[in-house]
C-alpha positions in Angstrom: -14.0 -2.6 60.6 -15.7 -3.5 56.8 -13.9 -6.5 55.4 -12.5 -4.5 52.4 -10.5 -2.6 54.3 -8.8 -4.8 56.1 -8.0 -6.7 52.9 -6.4 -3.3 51.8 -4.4 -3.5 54.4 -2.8 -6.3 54.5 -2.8 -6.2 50.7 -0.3 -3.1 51.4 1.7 -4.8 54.3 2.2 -7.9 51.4 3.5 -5.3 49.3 6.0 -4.1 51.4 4.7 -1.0 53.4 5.2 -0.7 56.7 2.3 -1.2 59.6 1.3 2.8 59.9 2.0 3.8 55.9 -0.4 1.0 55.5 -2.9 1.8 58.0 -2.7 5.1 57.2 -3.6 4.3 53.4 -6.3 2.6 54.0 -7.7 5.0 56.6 -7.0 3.5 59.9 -5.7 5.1 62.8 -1.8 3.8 63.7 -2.8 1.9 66.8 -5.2 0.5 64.9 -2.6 -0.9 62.0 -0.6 -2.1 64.8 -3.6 -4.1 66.8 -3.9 -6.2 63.9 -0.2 -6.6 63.2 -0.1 -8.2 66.7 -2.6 -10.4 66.6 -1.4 -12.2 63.5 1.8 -12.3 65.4 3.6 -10.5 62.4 2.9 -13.2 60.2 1.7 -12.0 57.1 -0.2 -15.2 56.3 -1.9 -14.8 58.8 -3.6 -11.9 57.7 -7.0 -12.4 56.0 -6.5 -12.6 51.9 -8.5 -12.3 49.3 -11.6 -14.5 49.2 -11.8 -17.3 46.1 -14.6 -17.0 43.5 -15.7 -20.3 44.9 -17.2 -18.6 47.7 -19.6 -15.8 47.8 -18.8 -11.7 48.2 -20.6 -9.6 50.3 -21.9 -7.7 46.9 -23.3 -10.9 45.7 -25.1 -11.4 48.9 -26.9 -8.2 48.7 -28.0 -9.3 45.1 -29.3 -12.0 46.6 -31.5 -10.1 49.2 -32.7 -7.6 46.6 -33.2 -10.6 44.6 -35.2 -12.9 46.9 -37.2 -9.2 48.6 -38.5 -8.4 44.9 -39.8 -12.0 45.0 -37.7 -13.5 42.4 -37.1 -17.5 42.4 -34.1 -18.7 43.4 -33.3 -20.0 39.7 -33.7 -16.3 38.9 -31.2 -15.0 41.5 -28.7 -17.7 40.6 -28.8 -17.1 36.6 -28.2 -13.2 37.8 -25.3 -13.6 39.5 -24.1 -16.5 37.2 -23.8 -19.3 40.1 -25.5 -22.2 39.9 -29.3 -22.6 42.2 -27.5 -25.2 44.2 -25.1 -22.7 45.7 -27.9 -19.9 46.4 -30.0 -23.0 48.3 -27.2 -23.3 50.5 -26.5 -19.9 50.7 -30.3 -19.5 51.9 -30.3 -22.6 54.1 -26.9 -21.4 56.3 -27.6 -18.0 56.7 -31.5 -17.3 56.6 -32.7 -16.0 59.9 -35.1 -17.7 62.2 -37.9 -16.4 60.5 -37.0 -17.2 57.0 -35.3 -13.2 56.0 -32.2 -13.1 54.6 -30.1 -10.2 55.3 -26.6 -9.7 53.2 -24.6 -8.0 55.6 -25.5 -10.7 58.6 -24.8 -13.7 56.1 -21.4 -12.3 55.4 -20.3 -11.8 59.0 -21.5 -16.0 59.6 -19.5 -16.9 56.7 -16.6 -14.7 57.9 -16.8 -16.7 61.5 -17.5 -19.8 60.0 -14.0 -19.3 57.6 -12.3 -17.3 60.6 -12.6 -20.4 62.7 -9.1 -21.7 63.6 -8.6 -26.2 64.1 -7.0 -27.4 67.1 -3.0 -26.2 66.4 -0.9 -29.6 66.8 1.3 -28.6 69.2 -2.0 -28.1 71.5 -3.8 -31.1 71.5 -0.2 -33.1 71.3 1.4 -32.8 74.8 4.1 -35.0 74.7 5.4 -33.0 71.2 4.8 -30.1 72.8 7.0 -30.6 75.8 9.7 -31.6 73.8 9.5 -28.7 71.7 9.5 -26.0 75.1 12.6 -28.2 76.1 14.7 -27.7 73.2 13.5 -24.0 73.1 15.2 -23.6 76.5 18.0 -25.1 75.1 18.1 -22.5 72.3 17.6 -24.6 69.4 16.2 -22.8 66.4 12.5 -23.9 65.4 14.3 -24.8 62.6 16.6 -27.0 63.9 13.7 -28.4 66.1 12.0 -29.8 63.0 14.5 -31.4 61.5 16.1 -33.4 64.2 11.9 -34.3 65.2 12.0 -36.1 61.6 14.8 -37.4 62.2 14.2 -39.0 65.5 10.7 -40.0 65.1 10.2 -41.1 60.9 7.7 -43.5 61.5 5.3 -41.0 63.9 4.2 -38.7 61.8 2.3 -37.1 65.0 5.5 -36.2 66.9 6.8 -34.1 63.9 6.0 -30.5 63.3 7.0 -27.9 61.2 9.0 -25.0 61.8 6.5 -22.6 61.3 4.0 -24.1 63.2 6.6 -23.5 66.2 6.7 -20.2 65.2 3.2 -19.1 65.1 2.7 -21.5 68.2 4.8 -19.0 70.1 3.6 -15.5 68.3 0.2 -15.6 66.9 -2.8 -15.0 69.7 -5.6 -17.7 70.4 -2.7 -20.1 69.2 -0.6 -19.8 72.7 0.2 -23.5 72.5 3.7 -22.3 73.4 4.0 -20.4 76.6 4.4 -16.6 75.2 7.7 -16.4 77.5 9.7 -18.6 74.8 10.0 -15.8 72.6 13.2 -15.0 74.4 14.7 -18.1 74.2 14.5 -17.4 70.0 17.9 -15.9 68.7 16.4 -12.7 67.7 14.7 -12.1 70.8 11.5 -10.4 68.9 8.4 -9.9 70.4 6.9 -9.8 67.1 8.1 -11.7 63.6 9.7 -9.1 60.8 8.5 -9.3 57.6 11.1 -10.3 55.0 11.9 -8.5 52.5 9.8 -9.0 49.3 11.1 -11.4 46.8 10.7 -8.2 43.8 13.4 -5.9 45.8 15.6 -8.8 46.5 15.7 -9.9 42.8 15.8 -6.3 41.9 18.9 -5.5 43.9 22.1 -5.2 42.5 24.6 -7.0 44.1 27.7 -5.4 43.2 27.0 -1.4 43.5 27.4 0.2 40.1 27.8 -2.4 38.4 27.7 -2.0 34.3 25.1 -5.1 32.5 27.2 -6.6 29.5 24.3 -5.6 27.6 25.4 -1.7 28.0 28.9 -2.5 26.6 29.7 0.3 24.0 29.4 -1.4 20.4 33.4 -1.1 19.3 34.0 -3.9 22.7 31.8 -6.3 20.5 33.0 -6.0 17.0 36.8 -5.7 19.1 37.9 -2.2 17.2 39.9 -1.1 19.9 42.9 -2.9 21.0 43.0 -4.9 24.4 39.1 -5.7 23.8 40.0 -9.4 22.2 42.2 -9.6 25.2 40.2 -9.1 27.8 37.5 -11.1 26.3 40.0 -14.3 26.3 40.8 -14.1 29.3 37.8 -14.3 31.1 36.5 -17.4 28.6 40.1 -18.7 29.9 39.0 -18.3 33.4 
């Protein structure tokens, strides 16, 4: 599936719509939507984002190929696109085939691999952490409460220490299976997959008392204290 559309996606997800509204936005079928949920574990970060202006877009690659097929130099191809000839050497040098062509659409997918590639996840190369970690799981201590009594207990090993969410994404996200998958019960909620929290916008948006009246839509006689038993209430709730 094109890279753009799985940016839409998640872009959606991020913005609060469910897995099928947001496959189905973008065009996908439902199982789909929920193939990629599961492999980034419901983790939203997990999800591929938007890629910086530091690195090269799939349209600028094509430039590049109609650039370099039309025999322009590679001065030429970088004053087009605005980047500097150091960067379109490179850009050349990685993803040029064996014969010297350069084709846009196979240069993305090698930088996509190359970016896509995942380092060694702590709690994998670190058994002894990692056994402590499954233990305490069994026990039914929150990752969170893992963490914290890790620092605690280890302050000058910075390699037995590990974040929460590294327990967390240890245990849920695939090709990261550090943790044995069957954990996942041992959590409090019990989920197979990780919920999405509410975005930050609705929670700040909420009210928290329901129908509750903003001081700013107080009828004007309240503030210049026409009507008797306005003062009053007013002084008492400075008092307070």
């Amino acid at each position: 599936m094109p890279r753009p559309v799985r940016l839409g996606f998640w872009e959606m997800v991020r913005a609060g719509l469910a897995t099928g509204e947001a496959g189905r936005a973008v065009g996908v079928s439902h199982e789909t939507a929920r193939q990629w949920f599961m492999k980034a574990g419901g983790v939203i970060g997990n999800g591929p984002g938007p890629v910086s202006g530091r690195y090269l877009s799939l349209t600028e690659r094509e430039e590049i190929a109609v650039g370099r097929a039309a025999g322009l130099s590679v001065r030429a191809v970088a004053a087009q696109l605005g980047r500097p000839p150091s960067a379109i050497c490179r850009e050349l040098a990685r993803n040029s085939g064996l014969r010297g062509g350069y084709r846009a659409t196979v240069a993305q997918q090698r930088a996509d691999e190359r970016a896509g590639r995942p380092k060694p996840a702590k709690l994998a190369v670190r058994a002894a952490l990692r056994e402590l970690v499954q233990e305490r799981l069994i026990q039914r201590w929150s990752p969170e409460q893992i963490s914290a009594t890790l620092a605690a207990e280890f302050p000058g090993e910075p390699e037995m220490r590990v974040s929460h969410e590294t327990i967390y994404q240890a245990i849920y996200v695939q090709g990261r299976g550090a943790l044995r998958r069957e954990l996942v019960a041992c959590l409090r909620t019990g989920r197979a997959l990780r919920h999405p929290r509410r975005q930050a916008q609705a929670r700040t948006h909420r009210p928290k008392i329901p129908g509750m009246v903003m001081i700013s839509e107080r009828p004007a006689e309240a503030a210049d204290r026409a009507v008797p038993g306005h003062w009053e209430s007013q002084w008492c709730c400075q008092a307070a």
